[in-house]
C-alpha positions as CSV (number, residue, x, y, z in Angstrom):
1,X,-35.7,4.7,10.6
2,X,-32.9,3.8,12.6
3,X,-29.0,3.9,11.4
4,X,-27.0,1.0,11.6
5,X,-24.5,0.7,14.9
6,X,-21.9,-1.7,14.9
7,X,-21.3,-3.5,17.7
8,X,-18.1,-4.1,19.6
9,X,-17.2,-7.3,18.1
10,X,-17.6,-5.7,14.5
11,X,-15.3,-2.3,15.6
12,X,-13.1,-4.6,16.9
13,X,-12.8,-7.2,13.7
14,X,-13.2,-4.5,11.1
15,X,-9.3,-2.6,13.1
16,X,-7.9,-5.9,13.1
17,X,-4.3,-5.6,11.3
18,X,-2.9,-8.4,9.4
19,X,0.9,-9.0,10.1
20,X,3.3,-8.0,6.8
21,X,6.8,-9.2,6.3
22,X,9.5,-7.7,4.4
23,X,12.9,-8.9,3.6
24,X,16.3,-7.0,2.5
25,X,17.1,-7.1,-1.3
26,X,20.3,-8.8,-0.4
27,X,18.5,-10.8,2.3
28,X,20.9,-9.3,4.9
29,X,17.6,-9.1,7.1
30,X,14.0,-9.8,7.6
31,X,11.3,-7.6,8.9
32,X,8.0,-8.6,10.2
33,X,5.3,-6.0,11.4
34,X,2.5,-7.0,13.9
35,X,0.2,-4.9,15.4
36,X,2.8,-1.9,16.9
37,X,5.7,-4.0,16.7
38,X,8.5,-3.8,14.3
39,X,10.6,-7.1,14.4
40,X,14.0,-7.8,13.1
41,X,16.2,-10.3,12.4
42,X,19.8,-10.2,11.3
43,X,20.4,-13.0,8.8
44,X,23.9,-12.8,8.3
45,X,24.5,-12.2,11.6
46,X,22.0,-14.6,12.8
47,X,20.7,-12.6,15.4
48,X,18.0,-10.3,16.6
49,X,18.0,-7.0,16.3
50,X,16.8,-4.1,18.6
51,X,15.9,-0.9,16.9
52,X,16.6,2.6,18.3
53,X,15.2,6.0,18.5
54,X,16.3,8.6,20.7
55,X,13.8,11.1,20.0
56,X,10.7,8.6,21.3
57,X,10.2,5.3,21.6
58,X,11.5,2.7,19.4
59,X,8.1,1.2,18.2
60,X,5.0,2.4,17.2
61,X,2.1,3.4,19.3
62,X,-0.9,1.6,16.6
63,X,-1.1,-1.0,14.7
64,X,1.3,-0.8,11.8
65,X,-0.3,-0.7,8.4
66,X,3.0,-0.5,5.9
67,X,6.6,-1.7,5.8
68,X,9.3,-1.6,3.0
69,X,13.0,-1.9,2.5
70,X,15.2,0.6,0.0
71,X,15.8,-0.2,-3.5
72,X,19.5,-0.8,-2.0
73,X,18.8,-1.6,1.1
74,X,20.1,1.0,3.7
75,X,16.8,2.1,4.3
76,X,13.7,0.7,6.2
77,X,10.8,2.2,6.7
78,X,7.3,1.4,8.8
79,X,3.9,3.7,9.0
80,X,0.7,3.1,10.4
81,X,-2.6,4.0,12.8
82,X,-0.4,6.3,15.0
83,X,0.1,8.7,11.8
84,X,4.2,8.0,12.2
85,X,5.9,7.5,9.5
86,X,9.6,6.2,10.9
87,X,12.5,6.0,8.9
88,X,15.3,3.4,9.9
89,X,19.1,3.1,8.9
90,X,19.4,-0.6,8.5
91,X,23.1,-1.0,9.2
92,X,22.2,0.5,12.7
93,X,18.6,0.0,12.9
94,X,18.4,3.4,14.8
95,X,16.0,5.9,13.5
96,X,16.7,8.4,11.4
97,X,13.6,10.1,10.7
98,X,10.0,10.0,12.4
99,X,7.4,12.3,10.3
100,X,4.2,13.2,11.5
101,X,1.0,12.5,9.2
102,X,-2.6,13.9,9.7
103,X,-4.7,11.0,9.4
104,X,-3.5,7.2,9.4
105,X,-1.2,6.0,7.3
106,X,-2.2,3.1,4.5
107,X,0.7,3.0,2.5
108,X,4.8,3.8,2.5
109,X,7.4,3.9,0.1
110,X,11.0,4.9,-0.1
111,X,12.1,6.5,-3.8
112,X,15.2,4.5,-5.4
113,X,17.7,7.2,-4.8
114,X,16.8,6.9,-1.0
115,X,16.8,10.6,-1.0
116,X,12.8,10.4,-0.4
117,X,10.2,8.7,1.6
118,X,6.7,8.9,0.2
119,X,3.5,7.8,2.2
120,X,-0.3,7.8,1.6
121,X,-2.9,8.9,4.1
122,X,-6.5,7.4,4.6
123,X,-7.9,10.5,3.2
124,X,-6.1,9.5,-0.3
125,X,-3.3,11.6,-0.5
126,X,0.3,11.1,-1.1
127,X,2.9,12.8,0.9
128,X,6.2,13.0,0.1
129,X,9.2,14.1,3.3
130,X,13.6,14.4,1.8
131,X,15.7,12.5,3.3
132,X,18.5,14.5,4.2
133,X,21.4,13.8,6.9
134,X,23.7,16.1,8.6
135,X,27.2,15.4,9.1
136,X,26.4,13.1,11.8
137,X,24.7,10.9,9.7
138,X,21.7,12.3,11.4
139,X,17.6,13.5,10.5
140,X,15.9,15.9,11.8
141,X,12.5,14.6,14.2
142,X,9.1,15.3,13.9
143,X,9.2,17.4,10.6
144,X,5.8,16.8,8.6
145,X,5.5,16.3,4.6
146,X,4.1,17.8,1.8
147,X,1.3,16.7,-0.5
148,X,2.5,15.0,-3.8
149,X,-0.4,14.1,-5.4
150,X,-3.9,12.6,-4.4
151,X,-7.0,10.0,-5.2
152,X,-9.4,12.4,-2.8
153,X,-11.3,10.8,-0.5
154,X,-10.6,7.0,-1.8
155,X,-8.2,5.3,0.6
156,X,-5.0,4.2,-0.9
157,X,-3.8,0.7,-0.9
158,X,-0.4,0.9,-2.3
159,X,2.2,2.6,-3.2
160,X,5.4,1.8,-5.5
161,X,7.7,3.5,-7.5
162,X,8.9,2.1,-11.2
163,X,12.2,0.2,-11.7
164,X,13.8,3.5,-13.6
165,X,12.5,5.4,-11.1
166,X,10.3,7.7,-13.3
167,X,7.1,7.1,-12.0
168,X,4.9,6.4,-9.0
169,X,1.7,4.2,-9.3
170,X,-0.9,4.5,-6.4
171,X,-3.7,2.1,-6.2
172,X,-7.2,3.1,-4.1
173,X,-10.3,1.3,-3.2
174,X,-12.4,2.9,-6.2
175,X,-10.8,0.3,-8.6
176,X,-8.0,2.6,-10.4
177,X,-4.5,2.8,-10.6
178,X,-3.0,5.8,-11.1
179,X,0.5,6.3,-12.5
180,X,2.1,9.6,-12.1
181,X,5.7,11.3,-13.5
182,X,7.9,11.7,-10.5
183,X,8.7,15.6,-10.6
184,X,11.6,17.2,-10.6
185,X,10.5,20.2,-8.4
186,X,9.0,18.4,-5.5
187,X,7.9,21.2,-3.7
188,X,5.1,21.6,-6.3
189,X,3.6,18.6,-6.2
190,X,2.9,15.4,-9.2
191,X,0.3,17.6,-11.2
192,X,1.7,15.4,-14.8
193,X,-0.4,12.2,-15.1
194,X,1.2,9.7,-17.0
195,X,-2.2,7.3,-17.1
196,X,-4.9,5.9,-15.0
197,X,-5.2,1.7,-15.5
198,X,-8.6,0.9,-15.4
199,X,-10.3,-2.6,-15.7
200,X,-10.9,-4.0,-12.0
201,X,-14.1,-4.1,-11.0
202,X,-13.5,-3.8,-7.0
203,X,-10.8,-2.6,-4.9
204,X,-7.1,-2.7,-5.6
205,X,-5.3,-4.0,-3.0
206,X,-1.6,-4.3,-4.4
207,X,0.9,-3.4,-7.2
208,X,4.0,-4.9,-8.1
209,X,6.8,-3.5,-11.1
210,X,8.6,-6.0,-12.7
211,X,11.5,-5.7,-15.1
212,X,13.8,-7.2,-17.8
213,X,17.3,-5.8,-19.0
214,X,16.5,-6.9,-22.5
215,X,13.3,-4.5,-22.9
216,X,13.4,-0.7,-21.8
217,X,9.9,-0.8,-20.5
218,X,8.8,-2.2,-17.2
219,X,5.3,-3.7,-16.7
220,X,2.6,-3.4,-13.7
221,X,1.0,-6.0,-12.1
222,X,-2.3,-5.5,-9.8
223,X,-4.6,-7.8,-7.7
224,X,-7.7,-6.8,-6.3
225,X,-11.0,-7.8,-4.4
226,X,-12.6,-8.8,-8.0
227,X,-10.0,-11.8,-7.8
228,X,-7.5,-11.1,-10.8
229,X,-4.3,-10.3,-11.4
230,X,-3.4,-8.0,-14.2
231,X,-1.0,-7.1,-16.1
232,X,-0.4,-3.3,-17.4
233,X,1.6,-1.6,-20.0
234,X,1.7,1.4,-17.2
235,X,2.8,4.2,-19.2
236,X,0.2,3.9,-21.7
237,X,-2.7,2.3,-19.7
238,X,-3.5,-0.4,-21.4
239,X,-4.3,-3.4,-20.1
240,X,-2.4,-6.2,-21.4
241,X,-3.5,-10.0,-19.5
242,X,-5.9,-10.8,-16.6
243,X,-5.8,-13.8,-14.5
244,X,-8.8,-15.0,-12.7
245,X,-6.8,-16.0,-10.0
246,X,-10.4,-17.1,-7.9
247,X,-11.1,-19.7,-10.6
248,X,-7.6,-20.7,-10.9
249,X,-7.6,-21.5,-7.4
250,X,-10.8,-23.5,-7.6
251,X,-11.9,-20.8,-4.9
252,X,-14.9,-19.8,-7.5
253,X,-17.1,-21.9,-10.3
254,X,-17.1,-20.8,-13.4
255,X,-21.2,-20.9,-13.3
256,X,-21.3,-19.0,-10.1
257,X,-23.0,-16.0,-9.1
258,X,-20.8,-14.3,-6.2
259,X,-21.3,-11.2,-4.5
260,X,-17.9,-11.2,-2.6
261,X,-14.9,-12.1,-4.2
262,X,-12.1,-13.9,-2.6
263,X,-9.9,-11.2,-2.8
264,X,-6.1,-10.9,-4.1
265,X,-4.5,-9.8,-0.6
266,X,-0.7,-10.0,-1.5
267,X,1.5,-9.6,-4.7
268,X,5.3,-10.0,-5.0
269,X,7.4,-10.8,-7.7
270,X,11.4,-11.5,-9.2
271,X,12.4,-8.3,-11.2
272,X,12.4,-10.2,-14.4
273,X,9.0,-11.4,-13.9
274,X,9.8,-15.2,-14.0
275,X,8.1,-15.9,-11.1
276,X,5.0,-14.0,-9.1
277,X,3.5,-15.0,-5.4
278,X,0.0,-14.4,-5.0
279,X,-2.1,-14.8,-2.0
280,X,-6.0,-15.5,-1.5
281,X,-8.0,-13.9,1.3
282,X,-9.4,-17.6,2.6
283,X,-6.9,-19.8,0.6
284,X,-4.5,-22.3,2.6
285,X,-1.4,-21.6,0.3
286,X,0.2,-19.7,-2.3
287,X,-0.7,-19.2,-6.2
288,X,2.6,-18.8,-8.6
289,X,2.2,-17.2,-11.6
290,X,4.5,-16.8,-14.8
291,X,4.8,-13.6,-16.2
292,X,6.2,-13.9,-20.3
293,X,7.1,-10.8,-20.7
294,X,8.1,-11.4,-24.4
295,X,4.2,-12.1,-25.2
296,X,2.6,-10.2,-22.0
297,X,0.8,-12.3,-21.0
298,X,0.5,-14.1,-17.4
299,X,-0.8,-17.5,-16.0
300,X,-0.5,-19.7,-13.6
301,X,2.0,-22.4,-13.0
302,X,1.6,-23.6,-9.7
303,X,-1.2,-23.6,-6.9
304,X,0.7,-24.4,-3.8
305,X,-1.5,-25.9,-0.7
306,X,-0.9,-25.7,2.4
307,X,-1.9,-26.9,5.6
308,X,-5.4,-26.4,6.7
309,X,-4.7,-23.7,9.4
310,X,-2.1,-21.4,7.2
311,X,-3.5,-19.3,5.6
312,X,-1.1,-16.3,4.7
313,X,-1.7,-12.6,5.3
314,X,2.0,-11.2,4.0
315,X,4.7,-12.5,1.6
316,X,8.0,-11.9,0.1
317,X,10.2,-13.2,-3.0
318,X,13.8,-13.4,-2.0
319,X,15.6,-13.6,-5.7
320,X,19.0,-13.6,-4.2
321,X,18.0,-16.7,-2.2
322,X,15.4,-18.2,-4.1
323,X,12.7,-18.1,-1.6
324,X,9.5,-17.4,-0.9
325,X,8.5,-16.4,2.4
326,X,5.3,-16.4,4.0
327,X,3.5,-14.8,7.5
328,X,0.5,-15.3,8.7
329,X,-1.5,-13.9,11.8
330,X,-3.3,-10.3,12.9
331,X,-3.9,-8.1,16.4
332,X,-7.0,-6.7,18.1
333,X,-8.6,-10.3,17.5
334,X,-8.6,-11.7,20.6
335,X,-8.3,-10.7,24.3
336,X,-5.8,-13.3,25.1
337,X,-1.8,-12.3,24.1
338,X,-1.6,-15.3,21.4
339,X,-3.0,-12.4,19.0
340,X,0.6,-11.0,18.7
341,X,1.6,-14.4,17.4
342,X,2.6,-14.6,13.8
343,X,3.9,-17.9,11.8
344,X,6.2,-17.9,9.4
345,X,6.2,-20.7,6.4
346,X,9.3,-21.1,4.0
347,X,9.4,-22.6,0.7
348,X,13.0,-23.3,-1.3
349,X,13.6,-23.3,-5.2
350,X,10.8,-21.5,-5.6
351,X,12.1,-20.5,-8.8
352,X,11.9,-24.7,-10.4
353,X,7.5,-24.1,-9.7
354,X,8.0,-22.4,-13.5
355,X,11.3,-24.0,-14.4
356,X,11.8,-27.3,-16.2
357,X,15.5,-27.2,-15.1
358,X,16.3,-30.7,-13.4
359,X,17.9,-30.2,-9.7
360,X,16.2,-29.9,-6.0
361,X,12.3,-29.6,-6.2
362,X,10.6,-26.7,-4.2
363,X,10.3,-27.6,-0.4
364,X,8.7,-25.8,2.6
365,X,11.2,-26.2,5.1
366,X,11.0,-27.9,8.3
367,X,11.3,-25.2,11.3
368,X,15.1,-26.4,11.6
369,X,15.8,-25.7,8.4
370,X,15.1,-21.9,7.9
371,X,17.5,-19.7,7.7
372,X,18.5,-18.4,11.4
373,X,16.3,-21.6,12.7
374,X,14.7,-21.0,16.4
375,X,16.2,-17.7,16.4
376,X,14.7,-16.3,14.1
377,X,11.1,-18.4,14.3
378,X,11.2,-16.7,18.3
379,X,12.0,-13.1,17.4
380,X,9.7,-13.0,14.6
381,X,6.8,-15.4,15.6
382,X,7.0,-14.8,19.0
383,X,7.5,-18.1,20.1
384,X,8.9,-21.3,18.4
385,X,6.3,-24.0,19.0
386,X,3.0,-22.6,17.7
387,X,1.0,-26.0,18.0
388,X,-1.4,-25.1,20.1
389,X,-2.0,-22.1,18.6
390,X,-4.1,-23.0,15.8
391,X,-7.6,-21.9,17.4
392,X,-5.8,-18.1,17.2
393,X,-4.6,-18.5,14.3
394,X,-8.1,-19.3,12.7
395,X,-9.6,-16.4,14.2
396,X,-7.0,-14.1,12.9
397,X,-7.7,-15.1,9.1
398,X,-11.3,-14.6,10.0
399,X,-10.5,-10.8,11.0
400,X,-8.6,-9.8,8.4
401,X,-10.9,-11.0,6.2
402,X,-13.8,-8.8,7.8
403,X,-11.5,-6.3,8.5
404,X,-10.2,-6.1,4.7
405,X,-14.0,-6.2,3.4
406,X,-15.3,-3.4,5.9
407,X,-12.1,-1.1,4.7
408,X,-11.9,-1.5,1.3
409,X,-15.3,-2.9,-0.2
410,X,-17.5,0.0,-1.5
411,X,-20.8,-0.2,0.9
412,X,-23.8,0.0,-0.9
413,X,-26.7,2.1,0.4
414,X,-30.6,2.3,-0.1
415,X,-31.9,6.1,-0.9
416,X,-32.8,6.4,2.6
417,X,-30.0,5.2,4.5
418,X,-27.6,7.5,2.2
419,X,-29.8,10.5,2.4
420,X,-29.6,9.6,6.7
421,X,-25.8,9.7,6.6
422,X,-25.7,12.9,4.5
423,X,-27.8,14.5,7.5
424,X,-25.4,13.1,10.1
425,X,-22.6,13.6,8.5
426,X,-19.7,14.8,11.0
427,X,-18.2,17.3,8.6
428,X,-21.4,19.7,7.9
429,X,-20.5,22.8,8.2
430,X,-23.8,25.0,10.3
431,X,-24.3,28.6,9.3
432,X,-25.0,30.4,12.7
């Protein structure tokens, strides 16, 4: 029996790295990641920015698999395939800290006193690296982290921390979130579970906290391969709604069998919950959903279509703006340079898809008419007109999709086949 080989065209599909877009809490700036490129754009300044590291160069070597802003702001950080985890001052944009990781990075966050960055490895472990500036407003290079905690040998797909800052929740491929106390004593690692939220039947592929005044307790909110949303009491573990956001969609029958799911890619949400972005691997749009905290429970308000070529990889609630914004494109998918395009989509009073307030209807805005206009649409797209593009853009949906399903799915294997890759197994230790 021979083992399976993949061929070039499925190596190259199954790196391909979809591009991710962040924006300031304040939306003072907007970030957009695509392939080893980190681009910024100053919106109050309306211009673009150039980042700067004087220990190496400013961008990274490999595709970049993570990006977040600080709880407040004066911190941005990007990781990815080059196992760099950079950490940027975002009144300067000059680096402030690069840390070194074993294996690839999959997921980063920043804790909500800034005084932390923590980031997750392929292998499944979390790694957690201070933050701490001399009096030159300056970190030391090249340092490398210590474990926190781990989901051993399941990749991890995200990583946040709660709204009061007690907790961390990590998500992995084997369907489980995991929700940990934030020590005190770092150095010693998470070893204080708080609970595991279980209910997904495939991979997890993002989390997002949301958060009202009125009640002390946050709530989690997941999405997954299995095509749901749902919504957690996280301290306890209990799982309080699910959405079938496939169905919803009209992306799945209610009478059909499928194997593969179309899978919850993105997540993002207002603090309070009133409003949450979802999008579909394969669907040309955007799903809102209401989260009613009061009787926790979630639905959908709105399924927002799209064009027939958009179809979003990476998205992003601005509550101090009221808008959602959208990116879609991926690298390694093509030999010609209009892989490193991206597109952006904008949509306005995104909050009156779950309001009945009377006033200005939600919009996507001509090109014109987003903030920073062509500025901004050629720093962070790469290029202003992007109607001939739509043959690349296609393909890149098509990769992330392949690439998404060959990282995350669990692969399912006959007796023979797993007993062959047990015997070729790279790892096997040979007693001489």
């Amino acid at each position: 029996m021979e083992e399976e080989i993949l061929t070039e065209e499925t190596r190259r599909e199954a790196d391909a790295a979809p591009a991710l877009i962040s924006i300031h809490p304040l939306q003072k700036s907007i970030a957009l990641a695509l392939g080893s490129e980190v681009r910024i754009f100053d919106l109050e300044k309306e211009n673009a920015v150039t980042l700067t590291d004087e220990a190496c160069s400013p961008s990274h070597s490999d595709a970049i698999r993570a990006i977040c802003f600080g709880a407040n702001g004066s911190l941005f950080a990007s990781a990815g395939d080059d196992k760099l985890v950079k950490v940027w001052r975002t009144d300067t944009w000059h680096c402030i800290k690069t840390v070194h990781s074993d294996k690839r990075v999959s997921a980063v966050a920043i804790s909500l006193d800034g005084l932390f960055v923590t980031f997750a490895d392929k292998f499944g472990i979390v790694w957690i690296e201070r933050l701490e500036e001399d009096g030159q407003g300056q970190i030391s290079v090249g340092t490398k982290a210590v474990p926190l905690l781990g989901h051993y040998c399941s990749i991890i797909t995200s990583l946040k921390f709660s709204p009061d800052g007690r907790f961390i929740a990590t998500a992995d491929r084997d369907f489980k979130i995991r929700i940990t106390v934030f020590p005190k004593c770092l150095p010693k690692g998470a070893h204080e579970i708080q609970s595991f939220c279980l209910g997904h039947t495939d991979f997890v592929s993002c989390l997002a906290f949301i958060h009202l005044p009125d009640f002390r307790q946050s709530l989690l909110l997941s999405g997954s391969g299995d095509a749901t949303v749902r919504l957690w009491d996280h301290v306890s573990g209990c799982l309080l709604d699910t959405c079938d956001i496939g169905k919803q969609a009209g992306l799945l029958k209610s009478n059909e069998i499928i194997k593969d799911f179309p899978a919850v890619t993105d997540i993002n949400a207002f603090p309070d919950g009133s409003l949450v972005a979802v999008v579909i691997q394969g669907f040309h749009g955007v799903v809102i959903l209401k989260c009613d905290v009061s009787s926790r429970s979630i639905f959908v308000a709105k399924i927002v279509s799209m064009e027939e070529n958009f179809t979003p990889t990476s998205l992003v609630l601005s509550s101090s703006a009221n808008m959602l914004w959208m990116v879609m494109g991926a690298t390694n998918v093509s030999k010609s340079g209009s892989s490193e395009l991206a597109r952006l989509l904008v949509i306005s009073n995104v909050d009156k898809y779950v309001s009945n307030e009377q006033g200005d209807c939600p919009v996507i805005l001509e090109d014109k008419n987003i903030p920073g206009g062509e500025k901004l649409l050629l720093k962070l797209q790469g290029s202003v007109h992007l109607a001939k593009q739509d043959a690349a853009f296609t393909a890149a949906a098509a990769a992330v999709k392949v690439a998404m399903q060959n990282l995350l799915a669990k692969k399912q294997y006959s007796v023979e086949k797993r007993d062959l890759r047990k015997r070729n197994r790279n790892d096997r230790k040979f007693k001489k």
